[in-house]
DRENPA-3360 file (N, C-alpha, C; in nm, 2 decimals, always signed):
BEGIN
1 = XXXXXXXX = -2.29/-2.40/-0.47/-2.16/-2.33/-0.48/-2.15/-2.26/-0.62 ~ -2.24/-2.29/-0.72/-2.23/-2.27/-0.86/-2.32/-2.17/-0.89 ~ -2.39/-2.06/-0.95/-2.45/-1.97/-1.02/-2.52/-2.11/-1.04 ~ -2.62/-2.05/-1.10/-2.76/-2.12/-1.14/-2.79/-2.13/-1.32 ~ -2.75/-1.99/-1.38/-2.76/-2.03/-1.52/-2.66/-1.95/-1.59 ~ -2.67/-1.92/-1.72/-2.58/-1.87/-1.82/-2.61/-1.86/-1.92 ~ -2.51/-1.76/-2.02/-2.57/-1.67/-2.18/-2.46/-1.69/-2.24 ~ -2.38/-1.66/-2.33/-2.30/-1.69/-2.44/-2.19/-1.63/-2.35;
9 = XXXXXXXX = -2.06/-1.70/-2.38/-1.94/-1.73/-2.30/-1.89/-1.56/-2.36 ~ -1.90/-1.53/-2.37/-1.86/-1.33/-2.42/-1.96/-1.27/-2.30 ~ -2.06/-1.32/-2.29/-2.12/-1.21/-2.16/-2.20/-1.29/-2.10 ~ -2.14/-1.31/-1.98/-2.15/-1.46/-1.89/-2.28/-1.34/-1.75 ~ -2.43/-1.40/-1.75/-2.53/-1.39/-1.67/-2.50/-1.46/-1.54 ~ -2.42/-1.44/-1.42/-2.42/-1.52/-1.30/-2.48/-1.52/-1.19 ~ -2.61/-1.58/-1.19/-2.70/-1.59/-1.06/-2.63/-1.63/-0.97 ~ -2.61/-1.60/-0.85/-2.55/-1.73/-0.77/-2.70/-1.76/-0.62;
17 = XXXXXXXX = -2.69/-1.84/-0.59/-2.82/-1.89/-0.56/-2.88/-1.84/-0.35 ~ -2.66/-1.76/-0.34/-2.70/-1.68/-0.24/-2.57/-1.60/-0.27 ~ -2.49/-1.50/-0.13/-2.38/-1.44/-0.09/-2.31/-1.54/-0.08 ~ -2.34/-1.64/+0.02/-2.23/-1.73/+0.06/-2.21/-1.83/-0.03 ~ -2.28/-1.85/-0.14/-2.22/-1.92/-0.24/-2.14/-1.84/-0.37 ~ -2.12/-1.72/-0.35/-2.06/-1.66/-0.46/-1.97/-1.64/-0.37 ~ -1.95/-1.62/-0.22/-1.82/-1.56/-0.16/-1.71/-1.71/-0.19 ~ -1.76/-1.83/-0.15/-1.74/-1.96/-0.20/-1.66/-1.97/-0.36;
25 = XXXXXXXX = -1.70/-1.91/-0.43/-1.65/-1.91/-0.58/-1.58/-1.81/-0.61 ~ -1.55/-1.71/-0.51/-1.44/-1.57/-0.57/-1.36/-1.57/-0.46 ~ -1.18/-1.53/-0.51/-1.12/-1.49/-0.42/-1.05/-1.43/-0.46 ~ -0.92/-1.32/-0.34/-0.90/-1.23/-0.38/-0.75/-1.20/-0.38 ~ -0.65/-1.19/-0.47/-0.54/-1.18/-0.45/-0.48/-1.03/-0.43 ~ -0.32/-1.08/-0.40/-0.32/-0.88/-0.40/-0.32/-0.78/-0.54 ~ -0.25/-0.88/-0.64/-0.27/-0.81/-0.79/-0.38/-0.85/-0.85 ~ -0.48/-0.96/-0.80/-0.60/-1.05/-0.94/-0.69/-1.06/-0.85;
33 = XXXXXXXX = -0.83/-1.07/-0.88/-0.95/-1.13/-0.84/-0.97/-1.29/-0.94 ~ -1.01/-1.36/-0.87/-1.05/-1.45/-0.94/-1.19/-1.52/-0.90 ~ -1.28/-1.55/-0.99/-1.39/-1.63/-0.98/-1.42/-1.73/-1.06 ~ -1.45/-1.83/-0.99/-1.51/-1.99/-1.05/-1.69/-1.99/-1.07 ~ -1.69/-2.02/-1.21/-1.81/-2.03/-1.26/-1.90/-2.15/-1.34 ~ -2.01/-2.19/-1.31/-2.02/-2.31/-1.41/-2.12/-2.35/-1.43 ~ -2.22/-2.36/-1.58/-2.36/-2.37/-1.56/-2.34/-2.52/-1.68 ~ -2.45/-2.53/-1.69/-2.52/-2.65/-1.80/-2.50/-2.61/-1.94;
41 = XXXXXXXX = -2.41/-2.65/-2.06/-2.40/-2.61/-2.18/-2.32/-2.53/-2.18 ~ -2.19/-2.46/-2.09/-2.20/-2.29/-2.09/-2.05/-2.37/-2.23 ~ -2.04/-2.25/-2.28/-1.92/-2.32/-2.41/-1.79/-2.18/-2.39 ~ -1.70/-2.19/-2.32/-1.59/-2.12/-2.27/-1.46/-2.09/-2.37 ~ -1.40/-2.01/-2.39/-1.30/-2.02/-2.50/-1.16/-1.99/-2.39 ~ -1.05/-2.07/-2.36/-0.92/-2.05/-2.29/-0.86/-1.87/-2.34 ~ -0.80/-1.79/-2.28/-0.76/-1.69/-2.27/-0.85/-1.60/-2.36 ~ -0.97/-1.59/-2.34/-1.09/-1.50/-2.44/-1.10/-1.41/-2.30;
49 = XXXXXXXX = -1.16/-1.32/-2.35/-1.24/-1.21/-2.29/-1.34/-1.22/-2.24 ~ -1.39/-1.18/-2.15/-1.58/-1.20/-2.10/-1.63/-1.09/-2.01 ~ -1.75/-1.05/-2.02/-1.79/-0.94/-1.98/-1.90/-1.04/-1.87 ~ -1.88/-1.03/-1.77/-1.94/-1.09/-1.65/-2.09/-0.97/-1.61 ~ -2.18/-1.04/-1.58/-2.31/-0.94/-1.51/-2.35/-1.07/-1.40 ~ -2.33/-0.97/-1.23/-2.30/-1.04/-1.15/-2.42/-1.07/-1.06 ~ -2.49/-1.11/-1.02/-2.62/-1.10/-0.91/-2.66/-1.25/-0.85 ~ -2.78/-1.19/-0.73/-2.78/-1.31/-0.65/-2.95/-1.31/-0.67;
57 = XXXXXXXX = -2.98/-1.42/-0.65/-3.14/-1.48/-0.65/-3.23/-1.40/-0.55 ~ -3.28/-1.34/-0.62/-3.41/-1.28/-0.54/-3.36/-1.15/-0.45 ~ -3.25/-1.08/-0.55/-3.20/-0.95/-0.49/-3.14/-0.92/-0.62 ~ -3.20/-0.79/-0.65/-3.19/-0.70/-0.74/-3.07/-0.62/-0.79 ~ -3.03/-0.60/-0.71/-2.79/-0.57/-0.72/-2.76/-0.65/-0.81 ~ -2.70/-0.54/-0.87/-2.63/-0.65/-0.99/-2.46/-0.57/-1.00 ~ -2.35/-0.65/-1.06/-2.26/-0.61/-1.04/-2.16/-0.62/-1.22 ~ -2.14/-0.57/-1.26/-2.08/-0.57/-1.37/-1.95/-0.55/-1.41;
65 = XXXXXXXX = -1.86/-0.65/-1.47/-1.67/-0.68/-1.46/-1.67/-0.74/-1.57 ~ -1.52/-0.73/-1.62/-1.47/-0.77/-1.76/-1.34/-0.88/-1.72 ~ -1.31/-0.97/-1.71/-1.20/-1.08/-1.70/-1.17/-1.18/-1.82 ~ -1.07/-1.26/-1.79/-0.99/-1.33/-1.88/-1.02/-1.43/-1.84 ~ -1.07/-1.58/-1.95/-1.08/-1.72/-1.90/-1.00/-1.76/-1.89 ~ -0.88/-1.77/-1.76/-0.74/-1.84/-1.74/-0.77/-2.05/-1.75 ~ -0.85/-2.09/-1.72/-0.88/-2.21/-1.69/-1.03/-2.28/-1.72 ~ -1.02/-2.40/-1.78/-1.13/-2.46/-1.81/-1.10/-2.62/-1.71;
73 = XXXXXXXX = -1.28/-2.60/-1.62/-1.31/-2.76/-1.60/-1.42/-2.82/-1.64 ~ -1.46/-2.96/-1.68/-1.49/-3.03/-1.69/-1.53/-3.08/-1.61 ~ -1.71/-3.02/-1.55/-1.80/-3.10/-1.42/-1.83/-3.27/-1.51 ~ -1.76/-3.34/-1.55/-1.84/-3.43/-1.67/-1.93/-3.49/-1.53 ~ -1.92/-3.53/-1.37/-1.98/-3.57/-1.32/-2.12/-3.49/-1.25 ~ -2.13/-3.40/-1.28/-2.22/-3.35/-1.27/-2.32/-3.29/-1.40 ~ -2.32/-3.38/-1.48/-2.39/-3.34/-1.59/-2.30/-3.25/-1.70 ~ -2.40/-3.21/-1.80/-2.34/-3.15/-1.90/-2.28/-2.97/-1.87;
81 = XXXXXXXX = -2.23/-3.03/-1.79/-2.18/-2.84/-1.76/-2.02/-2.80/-1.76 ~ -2.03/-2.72/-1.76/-1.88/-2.66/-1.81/-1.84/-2.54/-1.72 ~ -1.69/-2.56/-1.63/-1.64/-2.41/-1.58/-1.53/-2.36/-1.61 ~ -1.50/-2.26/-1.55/-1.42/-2.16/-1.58/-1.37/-2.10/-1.49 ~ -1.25/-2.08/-1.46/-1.17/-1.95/-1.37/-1.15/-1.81/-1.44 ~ -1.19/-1.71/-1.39/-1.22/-1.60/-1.48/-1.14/-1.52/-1.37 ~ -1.04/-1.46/-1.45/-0.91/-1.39/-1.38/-0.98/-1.25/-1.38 ~ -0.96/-1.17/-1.30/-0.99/-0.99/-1.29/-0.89/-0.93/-1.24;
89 = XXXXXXXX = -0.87/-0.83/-1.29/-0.72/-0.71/-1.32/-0.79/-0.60/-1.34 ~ -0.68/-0.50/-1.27/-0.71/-0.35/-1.30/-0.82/-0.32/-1.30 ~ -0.83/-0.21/-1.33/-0.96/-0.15/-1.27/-1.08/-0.20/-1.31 ~ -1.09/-0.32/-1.33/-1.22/-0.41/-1.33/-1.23/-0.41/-1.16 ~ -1.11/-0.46/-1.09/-1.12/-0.49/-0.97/-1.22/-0.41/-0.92 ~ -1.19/-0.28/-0.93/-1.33/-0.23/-0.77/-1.47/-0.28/-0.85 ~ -1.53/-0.34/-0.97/-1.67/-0.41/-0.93/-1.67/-0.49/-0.87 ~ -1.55/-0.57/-0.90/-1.56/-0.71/-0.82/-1.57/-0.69/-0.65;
97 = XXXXXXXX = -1.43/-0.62/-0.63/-1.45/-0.55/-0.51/-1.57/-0.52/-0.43 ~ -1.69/-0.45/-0.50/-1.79/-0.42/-0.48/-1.90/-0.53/-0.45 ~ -1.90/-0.65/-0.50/-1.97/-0.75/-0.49/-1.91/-0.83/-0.38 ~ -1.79/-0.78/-0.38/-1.72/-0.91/-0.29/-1.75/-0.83/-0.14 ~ -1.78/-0.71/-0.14/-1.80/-0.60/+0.04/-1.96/-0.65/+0.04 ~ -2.04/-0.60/-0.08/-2.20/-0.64/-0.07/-2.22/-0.80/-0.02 ~ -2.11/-0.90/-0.10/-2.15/-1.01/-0.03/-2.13/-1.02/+0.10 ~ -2.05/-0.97/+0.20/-2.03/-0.96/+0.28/-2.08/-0.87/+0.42;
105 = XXXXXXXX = -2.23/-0.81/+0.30/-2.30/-0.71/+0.40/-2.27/-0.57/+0.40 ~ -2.17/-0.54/+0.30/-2.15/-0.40/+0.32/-2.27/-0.34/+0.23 ~ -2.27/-0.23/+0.19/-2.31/-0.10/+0.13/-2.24/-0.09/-0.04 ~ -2.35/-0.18/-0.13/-2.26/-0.17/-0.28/-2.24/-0.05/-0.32 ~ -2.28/+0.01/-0.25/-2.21/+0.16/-0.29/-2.05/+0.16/-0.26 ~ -1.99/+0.10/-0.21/-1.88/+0.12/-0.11/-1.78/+0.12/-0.26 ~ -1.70/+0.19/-0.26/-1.62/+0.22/-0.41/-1.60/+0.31/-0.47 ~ -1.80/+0.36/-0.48/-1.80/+0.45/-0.55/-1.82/+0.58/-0.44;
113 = XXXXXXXX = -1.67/+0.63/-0.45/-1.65/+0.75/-0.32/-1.75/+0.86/-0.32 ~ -1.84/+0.94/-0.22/-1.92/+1.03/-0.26/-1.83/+1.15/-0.26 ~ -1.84/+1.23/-0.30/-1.76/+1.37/-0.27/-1.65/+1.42/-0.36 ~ -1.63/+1.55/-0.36/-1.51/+1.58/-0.45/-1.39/+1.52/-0.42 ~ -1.28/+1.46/-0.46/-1.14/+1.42/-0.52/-1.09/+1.53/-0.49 ~ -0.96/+1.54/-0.41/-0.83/+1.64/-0.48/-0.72/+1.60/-0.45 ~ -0.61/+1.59/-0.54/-0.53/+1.52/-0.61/-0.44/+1.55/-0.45 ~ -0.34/+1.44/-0.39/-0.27/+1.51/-0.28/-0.13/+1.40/-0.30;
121 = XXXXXXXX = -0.06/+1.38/-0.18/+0.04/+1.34/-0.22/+0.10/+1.36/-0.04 ~ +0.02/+1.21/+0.03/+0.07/+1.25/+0.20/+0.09/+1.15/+0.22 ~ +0.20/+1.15/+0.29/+0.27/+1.00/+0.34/+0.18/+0.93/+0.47 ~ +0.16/+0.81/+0.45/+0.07/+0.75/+0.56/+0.15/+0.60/+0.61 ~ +0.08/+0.55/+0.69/+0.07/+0.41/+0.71/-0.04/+0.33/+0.73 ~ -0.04/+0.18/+0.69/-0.17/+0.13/+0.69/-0.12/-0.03/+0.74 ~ -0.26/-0.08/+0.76/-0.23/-0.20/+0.87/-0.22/-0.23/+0.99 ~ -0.22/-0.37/+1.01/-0.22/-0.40/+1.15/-0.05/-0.39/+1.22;
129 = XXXXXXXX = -0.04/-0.27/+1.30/+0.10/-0.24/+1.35/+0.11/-0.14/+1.25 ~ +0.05/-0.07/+1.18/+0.08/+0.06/+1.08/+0.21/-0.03/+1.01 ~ +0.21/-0.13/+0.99/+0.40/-0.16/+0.92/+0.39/-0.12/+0.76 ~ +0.28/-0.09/+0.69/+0.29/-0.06/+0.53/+0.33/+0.10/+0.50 ~ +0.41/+0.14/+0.44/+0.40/+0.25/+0.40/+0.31/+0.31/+0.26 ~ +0.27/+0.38/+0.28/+0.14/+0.45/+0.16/+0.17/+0.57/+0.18 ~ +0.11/+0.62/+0.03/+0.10/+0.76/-0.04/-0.05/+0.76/-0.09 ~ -0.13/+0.84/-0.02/-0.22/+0.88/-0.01/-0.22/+0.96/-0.18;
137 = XXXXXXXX = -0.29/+0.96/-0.25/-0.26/+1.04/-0.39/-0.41/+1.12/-0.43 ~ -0.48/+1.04/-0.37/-0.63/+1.15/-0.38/-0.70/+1.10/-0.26 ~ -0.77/+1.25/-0.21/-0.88/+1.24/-0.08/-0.98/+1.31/-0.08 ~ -1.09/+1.26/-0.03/-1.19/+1.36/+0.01/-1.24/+1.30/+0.13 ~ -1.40/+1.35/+0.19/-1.38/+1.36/+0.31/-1.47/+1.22/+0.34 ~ -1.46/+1.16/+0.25/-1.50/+0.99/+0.26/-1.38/+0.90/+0.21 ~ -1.28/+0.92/+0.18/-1.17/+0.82/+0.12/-1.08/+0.84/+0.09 ~ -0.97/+0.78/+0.02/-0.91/+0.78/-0.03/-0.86/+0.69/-0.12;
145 = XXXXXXXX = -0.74/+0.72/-0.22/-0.67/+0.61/-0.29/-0.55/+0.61/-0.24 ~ -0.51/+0.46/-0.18/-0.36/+0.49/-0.13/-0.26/+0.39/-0.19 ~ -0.18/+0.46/-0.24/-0.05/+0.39/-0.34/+0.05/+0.29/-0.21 ~ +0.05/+0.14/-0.28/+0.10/+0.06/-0.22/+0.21/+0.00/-0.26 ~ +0.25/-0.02/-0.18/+0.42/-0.17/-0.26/+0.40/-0.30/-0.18 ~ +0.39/-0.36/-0.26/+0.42/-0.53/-0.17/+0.26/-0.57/-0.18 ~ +0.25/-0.65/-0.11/+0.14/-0.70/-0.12/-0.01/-0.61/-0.07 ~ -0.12/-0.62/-0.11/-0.23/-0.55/-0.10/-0.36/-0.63/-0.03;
153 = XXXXXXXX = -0.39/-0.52/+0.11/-0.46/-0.57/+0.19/-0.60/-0.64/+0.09 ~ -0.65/-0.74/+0.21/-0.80/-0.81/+0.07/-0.93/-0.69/+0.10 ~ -1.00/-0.71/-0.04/-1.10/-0.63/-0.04/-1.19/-0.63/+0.04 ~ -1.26/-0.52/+0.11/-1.32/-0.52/+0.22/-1.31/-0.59/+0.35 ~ -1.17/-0.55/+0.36/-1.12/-0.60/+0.55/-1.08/-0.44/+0.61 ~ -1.10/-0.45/+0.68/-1.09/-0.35/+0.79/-0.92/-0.29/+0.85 ~ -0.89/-0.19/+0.81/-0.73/-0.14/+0.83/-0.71/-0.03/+0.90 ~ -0.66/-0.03/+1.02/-0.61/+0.07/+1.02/-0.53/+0.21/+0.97;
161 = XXXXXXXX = -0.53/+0.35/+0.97/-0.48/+0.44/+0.86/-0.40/+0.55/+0.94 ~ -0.28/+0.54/+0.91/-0.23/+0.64/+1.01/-0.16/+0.77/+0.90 ~ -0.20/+0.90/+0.92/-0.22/+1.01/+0.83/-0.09/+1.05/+0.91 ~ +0.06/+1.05/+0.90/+0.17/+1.13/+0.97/+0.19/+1.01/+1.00 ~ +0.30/+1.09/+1.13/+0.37/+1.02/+1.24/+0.24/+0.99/+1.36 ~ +0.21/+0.88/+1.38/+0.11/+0.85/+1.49/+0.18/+0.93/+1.63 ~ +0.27/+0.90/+1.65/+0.32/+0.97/+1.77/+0.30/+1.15/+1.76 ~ +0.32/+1.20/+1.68/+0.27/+1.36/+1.68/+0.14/+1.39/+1.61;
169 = XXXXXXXX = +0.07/+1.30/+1.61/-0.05/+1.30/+1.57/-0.12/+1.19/+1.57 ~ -0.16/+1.16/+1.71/-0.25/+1.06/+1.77/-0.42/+1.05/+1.68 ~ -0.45/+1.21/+1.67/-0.59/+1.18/+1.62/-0.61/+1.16/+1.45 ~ -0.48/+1.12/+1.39/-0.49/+1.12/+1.23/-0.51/+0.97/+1.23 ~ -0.48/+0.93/+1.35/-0.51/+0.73/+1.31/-0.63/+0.70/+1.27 ~ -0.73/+0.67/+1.17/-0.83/+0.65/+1.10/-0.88/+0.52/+1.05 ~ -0.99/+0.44/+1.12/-1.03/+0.31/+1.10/-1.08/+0.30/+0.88 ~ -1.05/+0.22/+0.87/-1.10/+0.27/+0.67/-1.12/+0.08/+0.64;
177 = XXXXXXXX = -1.20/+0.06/+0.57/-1.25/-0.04/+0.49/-1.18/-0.01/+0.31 ~ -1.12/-0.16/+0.27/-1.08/-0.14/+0.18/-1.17/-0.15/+0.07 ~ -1.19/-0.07/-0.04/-1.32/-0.06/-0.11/-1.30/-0.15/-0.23 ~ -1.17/-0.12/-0.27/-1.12/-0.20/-0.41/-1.00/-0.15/-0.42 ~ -0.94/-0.30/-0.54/-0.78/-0.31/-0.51/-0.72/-0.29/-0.70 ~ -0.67/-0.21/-0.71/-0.60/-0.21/-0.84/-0.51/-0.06/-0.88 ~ -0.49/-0.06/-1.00/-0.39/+0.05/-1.02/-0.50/+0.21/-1.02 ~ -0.43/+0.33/-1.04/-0.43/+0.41/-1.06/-0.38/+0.51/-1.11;
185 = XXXXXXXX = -0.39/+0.55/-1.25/-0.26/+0.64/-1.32/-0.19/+0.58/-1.32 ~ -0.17/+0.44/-1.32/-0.03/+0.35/-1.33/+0.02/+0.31/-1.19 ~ -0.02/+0.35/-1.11/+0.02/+0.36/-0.99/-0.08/+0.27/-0.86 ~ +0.01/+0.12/-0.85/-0.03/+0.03/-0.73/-0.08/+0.06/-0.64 ~ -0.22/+0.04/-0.60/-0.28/+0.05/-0.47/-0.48/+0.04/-0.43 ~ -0.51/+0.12/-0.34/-0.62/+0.03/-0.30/-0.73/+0.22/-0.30 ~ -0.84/+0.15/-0.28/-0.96/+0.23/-0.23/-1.01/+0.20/-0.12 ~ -0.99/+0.37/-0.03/-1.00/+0.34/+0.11/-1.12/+0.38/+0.12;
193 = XXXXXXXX = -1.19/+0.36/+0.20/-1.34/+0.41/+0.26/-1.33/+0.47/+0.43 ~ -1.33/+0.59/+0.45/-1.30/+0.64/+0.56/-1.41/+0.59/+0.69 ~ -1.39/+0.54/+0.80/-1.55/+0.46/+0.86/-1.52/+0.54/+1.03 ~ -1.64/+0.60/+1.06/-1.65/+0.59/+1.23/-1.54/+0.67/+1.28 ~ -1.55/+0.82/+1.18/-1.46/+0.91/+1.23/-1.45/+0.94/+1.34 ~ -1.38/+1.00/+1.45/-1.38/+1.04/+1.59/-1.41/+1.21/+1.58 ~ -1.44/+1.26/+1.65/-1.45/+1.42/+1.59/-1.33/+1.48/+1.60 ~ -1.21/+1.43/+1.72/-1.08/+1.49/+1.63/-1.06/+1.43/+1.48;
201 = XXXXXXXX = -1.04/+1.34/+1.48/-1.01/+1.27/+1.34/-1.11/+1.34/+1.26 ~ -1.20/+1.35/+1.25/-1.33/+1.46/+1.18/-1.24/+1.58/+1.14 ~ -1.24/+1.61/+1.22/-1.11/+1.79/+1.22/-1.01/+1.79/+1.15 ~ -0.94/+1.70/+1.21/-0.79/+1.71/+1.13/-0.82/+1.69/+0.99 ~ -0.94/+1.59/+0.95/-0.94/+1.53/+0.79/-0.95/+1.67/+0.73 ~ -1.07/+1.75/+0.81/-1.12/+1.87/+0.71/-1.02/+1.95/+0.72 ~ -0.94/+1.95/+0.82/-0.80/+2.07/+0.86/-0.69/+2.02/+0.71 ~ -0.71/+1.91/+0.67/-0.59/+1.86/+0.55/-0.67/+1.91/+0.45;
209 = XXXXXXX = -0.80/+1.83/+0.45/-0.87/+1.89/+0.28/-0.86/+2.04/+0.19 ~ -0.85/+2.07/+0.35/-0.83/+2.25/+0.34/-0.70/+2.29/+0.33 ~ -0.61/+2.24/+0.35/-0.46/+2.25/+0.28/-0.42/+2.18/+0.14 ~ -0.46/+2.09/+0.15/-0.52/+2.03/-0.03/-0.59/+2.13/-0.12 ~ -0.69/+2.17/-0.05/-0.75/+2.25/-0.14/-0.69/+2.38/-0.19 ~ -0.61/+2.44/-0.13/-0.55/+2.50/-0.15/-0.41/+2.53/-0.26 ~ -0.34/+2.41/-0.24/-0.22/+2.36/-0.36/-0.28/+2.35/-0.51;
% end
């Protein structure tokens, strides 16, 4: 369940020995990511800084995040080792994000949106029963960023995306994987990954980009 080794408590090296043992050590809140870490010797400092380099044994992905040591344990039963709860905020979140979809099988690319950005501002819904309201604030024709209140879906779960009123526009409902969760311009919310467009839904997106593009 533990990473396997470690480098000076400022820039913490975390093997972990698979996926399922680093999905085991990270979890995901709607404002924090947090991960538990703990090697032999490792010497931690309470509320310090640390630049995390993230990867797994015998796969080459590596993932890179900056967090805060909220907590120190004391494995004394398991030998000389020492852990740590390492808090993640803000836009650290989408690496973490990224490691947390990769451990899960996704595409570590998933985050980093391909395509041009343009700045928009369209009222949506998101979730199971569409019950969240969102502001879509930038799109292209792989994603978006959508401005949230209240609590924020977990990283890489599967949401439904409703672009309008679903009722006068059946084909704007859009399946989307959450890519990563933190602010934006100051502004609460997630990275959406558009997945398994329909070819209306294909249409309508490009039929918006093209009115975006425009403003």
């Amino acid at each position: 369940m533990d990473p396997r080794r470690g480098v000076e408590a400022d820039e913490i090296e975390a093997t972990f020995a698979s996926r399922k043992a680093f999905l085991q050590a990270a979890a995901v809140h709607a404002t924090e990511c947090r991960l538990y870490w703990a090697a032999e010797g490792a010497n931690f400092t309470l509320n310090a800084a640390v630049r995390v380099i993230l990867g797994f044994e015998d796969e080459d992905v590596r993932f890179v995040f900056r967090g805060t040591v909220m907590k120190l344990v004391d494995e004394a039963l398991r030998g000389n080792r020492t852990g740590a709860v390492i808090r993640v905020i803000g836009e650290e979140q989408r690496a973490f994000g990224s490691a947390i979809s990769f451990a899960r099988g996704v595409d570590p690319k998933l985050g980093r949106r391909r395509g041009e950005r343009y700045r928009a501002r369209i009222v949506a819904k998101l979730g199971d029963g569409l019950s969240q309201q969102a502001v879509l604030l930038d799109i292209s024709e792989h994603g978006a960023f959508a401005q949230l209140e209240g609590d924020l879906p977990p990283v890489g779960s599967l949401q439904p995306l409703c672009i309008g009123e679903i009722e006068q526009n059946p084909e704007g409902l859009i399946p989307v994987r959450v890519a990563w969760i933190g602010p934006r311009d100051g502004q609460p919310g997630c990275g959406l990954e558009f997945l398994d467009l329909t070819e209306p839904a294909r249409t309508w997106l490009l039929q918006a980009l093209e009115r975006v593009k425009r403003l």
